[in-house]
C-alpha positions as CSV (number, residue, x, y, z in Angstrom):
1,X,-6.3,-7.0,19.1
2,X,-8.1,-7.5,15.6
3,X,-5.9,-9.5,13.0
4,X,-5.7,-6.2,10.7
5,X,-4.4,-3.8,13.7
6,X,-1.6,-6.4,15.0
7,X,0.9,-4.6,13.5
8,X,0.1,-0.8,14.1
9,X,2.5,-0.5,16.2
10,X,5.6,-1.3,13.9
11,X,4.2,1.1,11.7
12,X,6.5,4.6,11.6
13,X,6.6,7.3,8.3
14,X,10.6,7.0,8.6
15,X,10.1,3.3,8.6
16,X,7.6,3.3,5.7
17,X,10.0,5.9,3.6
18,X,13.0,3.5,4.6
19,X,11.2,0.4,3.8
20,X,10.5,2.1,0.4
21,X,13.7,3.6,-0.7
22,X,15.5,0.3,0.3
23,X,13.3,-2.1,-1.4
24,X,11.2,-0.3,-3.8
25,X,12.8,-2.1,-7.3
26,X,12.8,-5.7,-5.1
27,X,9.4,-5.1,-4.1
28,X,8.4,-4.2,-7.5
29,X,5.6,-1.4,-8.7
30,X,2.5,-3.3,-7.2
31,X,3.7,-3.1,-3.5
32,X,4.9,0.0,-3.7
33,X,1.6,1.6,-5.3
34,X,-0.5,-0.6,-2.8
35,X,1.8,1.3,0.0
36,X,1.6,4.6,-1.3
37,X,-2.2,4.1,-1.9
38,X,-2.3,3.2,1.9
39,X,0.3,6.5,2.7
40,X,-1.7,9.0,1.0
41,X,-5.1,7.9,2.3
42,X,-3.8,8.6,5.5
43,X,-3.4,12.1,4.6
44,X,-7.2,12.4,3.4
45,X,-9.6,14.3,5.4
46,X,-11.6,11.3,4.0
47,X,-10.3,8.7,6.1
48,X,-12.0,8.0,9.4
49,X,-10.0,6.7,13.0
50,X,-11.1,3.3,12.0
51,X,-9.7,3.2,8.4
52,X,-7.0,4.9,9.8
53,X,-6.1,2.0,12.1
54,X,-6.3,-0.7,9.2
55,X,-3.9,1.2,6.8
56,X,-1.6,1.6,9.8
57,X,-1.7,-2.0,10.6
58,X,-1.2,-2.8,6.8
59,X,1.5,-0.5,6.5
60,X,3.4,-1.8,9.9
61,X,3.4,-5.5,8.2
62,X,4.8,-4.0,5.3
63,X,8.0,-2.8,7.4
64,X,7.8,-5.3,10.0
65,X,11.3,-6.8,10.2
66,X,9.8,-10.6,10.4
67,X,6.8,-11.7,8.6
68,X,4.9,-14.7,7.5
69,X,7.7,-15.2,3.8
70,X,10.8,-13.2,4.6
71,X,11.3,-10.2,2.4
72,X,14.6,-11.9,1.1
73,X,12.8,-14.8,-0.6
74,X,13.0,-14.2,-4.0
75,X,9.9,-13.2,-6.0
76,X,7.1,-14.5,-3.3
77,X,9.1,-12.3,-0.3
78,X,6.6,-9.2,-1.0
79,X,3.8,-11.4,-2.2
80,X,2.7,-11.8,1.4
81,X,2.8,-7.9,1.8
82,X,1.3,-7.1,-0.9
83,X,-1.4,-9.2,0.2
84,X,-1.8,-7.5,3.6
85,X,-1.4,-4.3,1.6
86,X,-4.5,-5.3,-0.6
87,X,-6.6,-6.4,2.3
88,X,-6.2,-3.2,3.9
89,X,-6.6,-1.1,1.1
90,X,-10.3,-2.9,0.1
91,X,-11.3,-2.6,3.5
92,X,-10.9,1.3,3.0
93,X,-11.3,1.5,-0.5
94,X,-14.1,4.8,0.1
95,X,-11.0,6.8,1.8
96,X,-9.2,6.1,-1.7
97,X,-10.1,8.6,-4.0
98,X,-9.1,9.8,-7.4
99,X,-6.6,12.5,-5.9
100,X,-5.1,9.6,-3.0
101,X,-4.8,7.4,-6.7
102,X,-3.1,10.4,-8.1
103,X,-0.7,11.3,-5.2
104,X,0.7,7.7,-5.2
105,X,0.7,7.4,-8.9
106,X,3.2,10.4,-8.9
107,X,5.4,9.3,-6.4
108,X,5.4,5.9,-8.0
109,X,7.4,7.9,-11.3
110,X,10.2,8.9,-8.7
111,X,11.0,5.7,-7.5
112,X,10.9,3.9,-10.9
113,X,10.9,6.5,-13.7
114,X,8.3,7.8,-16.0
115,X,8.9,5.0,-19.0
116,X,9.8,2.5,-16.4
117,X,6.1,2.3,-14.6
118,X,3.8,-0.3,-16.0
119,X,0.2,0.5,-16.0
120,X,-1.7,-2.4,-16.7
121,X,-0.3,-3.5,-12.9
122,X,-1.3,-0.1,-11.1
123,X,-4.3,-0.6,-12.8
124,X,-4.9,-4.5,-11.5
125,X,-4.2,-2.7,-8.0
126,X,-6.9,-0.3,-8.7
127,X,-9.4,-2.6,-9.4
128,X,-8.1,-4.8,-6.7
129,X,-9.1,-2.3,-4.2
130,X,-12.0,-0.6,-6.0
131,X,-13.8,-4.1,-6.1
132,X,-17.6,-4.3,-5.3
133,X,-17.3,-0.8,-3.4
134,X,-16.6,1.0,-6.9
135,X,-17.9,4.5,-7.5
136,X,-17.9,7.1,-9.8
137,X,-14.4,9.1,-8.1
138,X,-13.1,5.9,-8.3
């Protein structure tokens, strides 16, 4: 099993919802966006089996119970998600597109409120993923 699909199977949308209503304000704005990125690309007609796969593998870590810096370490417990979140998302940055951006952008405001969201970090994410595979959409 490659090292980005090792976790597919702890992967669940009640887990991923749980995971985020639980943990969302610990986690902070960067993991969260990173995971609803992931989310929403799932839902695009854009996204092949392959990409798929990844996102599902990135988005079981990020529930996964036990993982490389326990969740309950403060400050670096997400840091370890967040890079598996990041990884996955680069590797299918073409299934992100402006609308996926949008979709997770949105449901970002109702976990931490419209004056609460701080843009220069959703932005960092954005170019995180967009990287050397940037494009116009994008």
């Amino acid at each position: 099993m490659s090292e980005e699909t090792k976790y597919v199977k702890h992967y669940s949308e009640e887990g991923f919802w749980t995971k985020l209503k639980k943990n969302a304000i610990k986690a902070g704005q960067k993991v969260v966006y990173s995971g609803l990125t992931l989310y929403y690309a799932l839902e695009s007609p854009n996204t092949s089996l392959r990409d798929k796969a990844i996102i599902y593998g990135g988005l079981g870590y990020l529930i996964f119970p036990v993982d490389a810096i326990p969740d309950l370490v403060p400050v670096a417990g997400y840091g370890d998600d967040l890079g598996v979140l990041l990884f996955a998302a680069t590797r299918v940055a073409l299934s992100i597109d402006s609308v996926v951006k949008q979709r997770a952008k949105d449901k970002l405001v109702d976990f931490f409120g419209e004056g609460a969201i701080k843009q220069n970090e959703i932005d960092e994410i954005d170019q995180q993923i967009e990287g050397e595979n940037s494009t116009t959409d994008k």
